[in-house]
C-alpha positions in Angstrom: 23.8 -0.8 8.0 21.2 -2.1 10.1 17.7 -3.2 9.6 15.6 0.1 8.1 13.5 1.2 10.7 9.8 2.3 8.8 6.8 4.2 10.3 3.5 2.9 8.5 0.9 5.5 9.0 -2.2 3.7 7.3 -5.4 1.7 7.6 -6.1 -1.5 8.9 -9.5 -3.5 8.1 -11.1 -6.9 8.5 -11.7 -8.1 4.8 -14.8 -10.5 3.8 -14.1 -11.9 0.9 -16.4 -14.0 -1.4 -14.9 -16.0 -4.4 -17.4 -16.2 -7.6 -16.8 -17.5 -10.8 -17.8 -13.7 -12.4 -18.9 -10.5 -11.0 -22.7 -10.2 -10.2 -24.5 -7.8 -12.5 -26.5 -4.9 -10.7 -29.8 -6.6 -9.3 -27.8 -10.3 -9.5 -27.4 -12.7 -7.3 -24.7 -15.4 -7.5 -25.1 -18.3 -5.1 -22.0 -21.0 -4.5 -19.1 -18.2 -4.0 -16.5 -19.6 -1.2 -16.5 -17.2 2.2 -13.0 -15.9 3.6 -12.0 -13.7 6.4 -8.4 -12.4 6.3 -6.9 -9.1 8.0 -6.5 -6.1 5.2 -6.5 -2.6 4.7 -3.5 -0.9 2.9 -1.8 0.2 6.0 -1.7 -3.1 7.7 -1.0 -4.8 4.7 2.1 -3.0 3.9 3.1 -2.7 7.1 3.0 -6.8 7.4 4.8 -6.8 4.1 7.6 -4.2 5.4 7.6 -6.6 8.6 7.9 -10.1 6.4 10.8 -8.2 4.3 13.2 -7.5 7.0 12.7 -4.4 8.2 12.0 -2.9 11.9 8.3 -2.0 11.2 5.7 0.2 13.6 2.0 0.9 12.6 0.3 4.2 13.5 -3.8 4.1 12.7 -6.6 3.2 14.4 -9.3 -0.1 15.3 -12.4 -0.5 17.2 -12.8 -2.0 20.6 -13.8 -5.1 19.2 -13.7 -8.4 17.6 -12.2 -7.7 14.8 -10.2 -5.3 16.1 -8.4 -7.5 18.4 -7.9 -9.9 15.5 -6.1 -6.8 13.5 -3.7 -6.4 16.4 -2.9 -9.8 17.0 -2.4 -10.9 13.6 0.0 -7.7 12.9 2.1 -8.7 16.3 2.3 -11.8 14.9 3.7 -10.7 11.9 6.2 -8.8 13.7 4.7 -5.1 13.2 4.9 -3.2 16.6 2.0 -2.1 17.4 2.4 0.3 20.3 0.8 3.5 18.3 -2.2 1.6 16.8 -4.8 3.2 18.9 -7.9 1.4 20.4 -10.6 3.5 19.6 -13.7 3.8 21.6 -16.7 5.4 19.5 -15.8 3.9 16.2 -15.6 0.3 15.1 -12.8 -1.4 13.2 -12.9 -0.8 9.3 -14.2 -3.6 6.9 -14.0 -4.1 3.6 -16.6 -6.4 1.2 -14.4 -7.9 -1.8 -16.0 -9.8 -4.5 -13.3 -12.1 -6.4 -13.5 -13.5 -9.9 -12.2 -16.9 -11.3 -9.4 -14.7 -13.0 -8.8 -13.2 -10.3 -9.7 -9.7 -10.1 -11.9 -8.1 -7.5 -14.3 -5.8 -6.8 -13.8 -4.1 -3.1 -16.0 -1.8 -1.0 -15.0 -0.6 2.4 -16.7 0.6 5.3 -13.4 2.7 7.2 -14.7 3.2 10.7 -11.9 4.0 13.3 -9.2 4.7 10.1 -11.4 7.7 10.3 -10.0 9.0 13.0 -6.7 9.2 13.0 -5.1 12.3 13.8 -2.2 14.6 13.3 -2.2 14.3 17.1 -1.7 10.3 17.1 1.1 11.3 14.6 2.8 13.7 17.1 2.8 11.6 20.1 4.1 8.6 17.9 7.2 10.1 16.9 8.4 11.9 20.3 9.7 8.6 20.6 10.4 6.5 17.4 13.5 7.1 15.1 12.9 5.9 11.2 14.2 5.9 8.0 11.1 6.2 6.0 7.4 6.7 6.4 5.6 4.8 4.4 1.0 6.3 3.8 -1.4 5.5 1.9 -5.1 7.6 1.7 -7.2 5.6 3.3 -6.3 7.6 6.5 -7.1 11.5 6.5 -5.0 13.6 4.6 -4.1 15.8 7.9 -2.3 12.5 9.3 -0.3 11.5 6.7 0.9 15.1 5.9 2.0 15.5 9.6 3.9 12.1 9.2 5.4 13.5 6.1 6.4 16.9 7.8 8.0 15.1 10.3 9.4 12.7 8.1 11.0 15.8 5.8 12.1 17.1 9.1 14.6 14.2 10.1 15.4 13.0 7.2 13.7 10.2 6.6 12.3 8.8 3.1 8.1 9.6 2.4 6.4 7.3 0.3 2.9 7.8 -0.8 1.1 5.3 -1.9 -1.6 7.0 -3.6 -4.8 4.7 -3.0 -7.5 4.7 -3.0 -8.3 7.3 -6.2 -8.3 11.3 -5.0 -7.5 14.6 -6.0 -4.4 15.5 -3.7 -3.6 19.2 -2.5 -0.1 20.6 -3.8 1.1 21.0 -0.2 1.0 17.5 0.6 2.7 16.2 -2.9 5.4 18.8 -2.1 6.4 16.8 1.2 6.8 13.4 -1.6 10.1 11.9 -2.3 8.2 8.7 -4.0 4.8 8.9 -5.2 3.5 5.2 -6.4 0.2 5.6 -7.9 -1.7 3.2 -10.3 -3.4 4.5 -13.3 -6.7 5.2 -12.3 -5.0 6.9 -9.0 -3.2 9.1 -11.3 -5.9 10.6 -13.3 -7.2 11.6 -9.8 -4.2 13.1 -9.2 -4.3 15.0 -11.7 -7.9 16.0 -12.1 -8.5 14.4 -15.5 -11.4 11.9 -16.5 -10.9 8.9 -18.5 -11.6 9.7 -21.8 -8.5 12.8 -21.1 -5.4 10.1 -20.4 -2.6 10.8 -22.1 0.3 8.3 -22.8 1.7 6.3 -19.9 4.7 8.8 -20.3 2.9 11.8 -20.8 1.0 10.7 -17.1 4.3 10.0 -15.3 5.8 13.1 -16.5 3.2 15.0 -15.3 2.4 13.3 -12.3 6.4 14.8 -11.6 5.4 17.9 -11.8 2.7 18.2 -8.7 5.8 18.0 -6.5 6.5 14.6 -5.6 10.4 14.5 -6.2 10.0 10.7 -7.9 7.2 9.3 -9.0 6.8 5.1 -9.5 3.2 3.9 -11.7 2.3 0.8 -11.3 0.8 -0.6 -14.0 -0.1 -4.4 -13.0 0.8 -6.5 -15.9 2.8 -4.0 -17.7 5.1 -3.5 -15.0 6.0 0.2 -14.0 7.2 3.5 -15.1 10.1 5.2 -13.2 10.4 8.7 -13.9 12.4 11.3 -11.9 14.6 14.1 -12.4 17.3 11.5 -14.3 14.5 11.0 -16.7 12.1 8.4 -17.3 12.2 4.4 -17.4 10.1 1.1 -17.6 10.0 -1.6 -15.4 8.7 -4.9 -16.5 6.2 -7.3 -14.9 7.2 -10.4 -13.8 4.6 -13.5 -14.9 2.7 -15.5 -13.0 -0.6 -16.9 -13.0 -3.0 -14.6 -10.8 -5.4 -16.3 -7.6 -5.9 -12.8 -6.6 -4.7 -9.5 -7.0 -6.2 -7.8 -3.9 -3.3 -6.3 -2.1 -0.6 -6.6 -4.7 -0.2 -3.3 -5.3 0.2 -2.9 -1.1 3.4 -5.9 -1.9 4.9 -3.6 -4.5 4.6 -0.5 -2.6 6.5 -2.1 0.8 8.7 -3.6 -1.3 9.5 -0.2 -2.5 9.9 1.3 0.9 11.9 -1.5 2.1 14.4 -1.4 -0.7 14.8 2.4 -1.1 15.4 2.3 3.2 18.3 -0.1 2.4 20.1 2.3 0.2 19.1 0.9 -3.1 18.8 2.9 -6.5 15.5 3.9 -7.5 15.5 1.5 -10.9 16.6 -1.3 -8.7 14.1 -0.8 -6.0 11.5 -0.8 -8.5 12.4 -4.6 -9.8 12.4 -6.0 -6.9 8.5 -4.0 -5.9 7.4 -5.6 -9.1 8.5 -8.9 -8.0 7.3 -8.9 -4.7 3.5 -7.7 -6.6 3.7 -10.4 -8.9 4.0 -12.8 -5.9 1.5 -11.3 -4.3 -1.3 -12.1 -6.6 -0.6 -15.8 -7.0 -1.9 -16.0 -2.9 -5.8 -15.8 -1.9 -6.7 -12.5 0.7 -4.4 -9.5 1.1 -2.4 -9.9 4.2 -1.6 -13.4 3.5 0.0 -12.5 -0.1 2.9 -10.4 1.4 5.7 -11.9 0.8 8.5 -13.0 2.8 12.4 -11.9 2.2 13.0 -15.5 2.0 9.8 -16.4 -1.1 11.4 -12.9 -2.9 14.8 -13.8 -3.4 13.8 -17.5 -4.9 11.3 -15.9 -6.6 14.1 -13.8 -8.1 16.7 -16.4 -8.1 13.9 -18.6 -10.2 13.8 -15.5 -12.7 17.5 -15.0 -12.9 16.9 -11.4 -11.9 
């Protein structure tokens, strides 16, 4: 089999990202944070992450026609993500996100989405007149009208559809039922499923339930606990790999590539899931989002280092 060929249909941003010893309360001001600028947004990230793991990887969204946007495009190309479909747009500017870090690691983001805005089912269309792939791989920081017209075409051919379901939102039944994996965190999949906080039922009680919106599989992440597999073979945990956390902004973009990548190649669902969880773990122990993805080459030591 050759390389798996994977359509990314997603957001890219420009993150600016503070370090701080804690969070600021509301009203605070913290002085002495460190200042970094490094290319995000989930789409980018997990298409550099797709890129970095081997396979053939194209990006479909949007940027401004400006600085940052030609920092986007450049970086991805460098990374190896073609980057034929990711349209210049010319009324809105590239997206940006504001992420506050903590000493343990954790982070706070914002985002301003700009040109992510305005991708269209029509971008979608003129994309794949042209592109063969194995899986399409969105996230929901796109509108919902774009990645279901991925996903329709996707269904169409053949082709894996992976949903990576974040940011948090209430999902319509139509676009689960296009699903073959849905990978949400917890938070993501209360929203899912229309219940608040203080309604969450048991890890497996979510999962399962989470199944039935439509998505054929579904994958939780669940950071430090690992993940829960559940599908029509039943339901299994995944554990966590341990590391010391720098920072876990984009990990769960790492495990959800790996994901995509590993399912493309023909792997079992179980499997595919150890080695997303490996490639999140590694993720957080690397300052900025695009930077974390790992390559093939840092997973399989990391794994080999395991003994997994």
């Amino acid at each position: 089999m050759g390389l798996p060929q994977i359509l990314v249909v997603g957001s890219a941003n420009m993150d600016l990202m503070i370090r701080l010893p804690r969070m600021p309360l509301p009203g605070e001001t913290i002085l002495g944070g460190e200042f970094h600028m490094v290319r995000g947004g989930k789409g980018a990230n997990q298409a550099v992450a797709c890129a970095r793991l081997g396979a053939s990887t194209w990006m479909l969204g949007r940027v401004g026609r400006d600085a940052f946007g030609n920092e986007l495009v450049h970086g991805l190309e460098a990374d190896g993500v073609r980057c034929e479909y990711l349209v210049r747009d010319d009324t809105a500017p590239s997206g940006v996100a504001m992420i506050l870090v903590d000493a343990s690691g954790e982070n706070t983001i914002a985002v301003a989405p700009g040109a992510n805005m305005r991708v269209t089912a029509d971008d979608v269309a003129i994309a794949v007149r042209s592109l063969d792939f194995d899986a399409v791989l969105c996230q929901l920081e796109v509108p919902i009208e774009a990645i279901a017209a991925a996903f329709q075409v996707g269904r169409e051919r053949g082709a894996l559809t992976i949903l990576d379901a974040g940011p948090a939102r209430a999902l319509p039944p139509e676009l689960l039922s296009l699903v073959d994996v849905l990978s949400p965190n917890r938070a993501e999949a209360l929203a899912i499923l229309g219940l608040e906080k203080q309604e969450e039922p048991t890890l497996e009680e979510t999962a399962q339930c989470l199944l039935q919106t439509g998505a054929r599989n579904v994958v939780l992440k669940l950071g430090a606990q690992g993940a829960l597999v559940v599908s029509a073979d039943g339901l299994a945990a995944v554990p966590a790999f341990k590391v010391d956390p720098v920072d876990t902004t984009g990990a769960g973009d790492a495990f959800t590539a790996a994901l995509a990548v590993s399912l493309a190649e023909g792997r079992e669902l179980i499997t595919a899931t150890r080695l997303a969880a490996a490639a999140g773990a590694l993720a957080t122990t690397v300052l900025g989002a695009a930077p974390s993805m790992p390559t093939r080459e840092r997973l399989t030591q990391f794994l080999d280092s395991q003994g997994a």
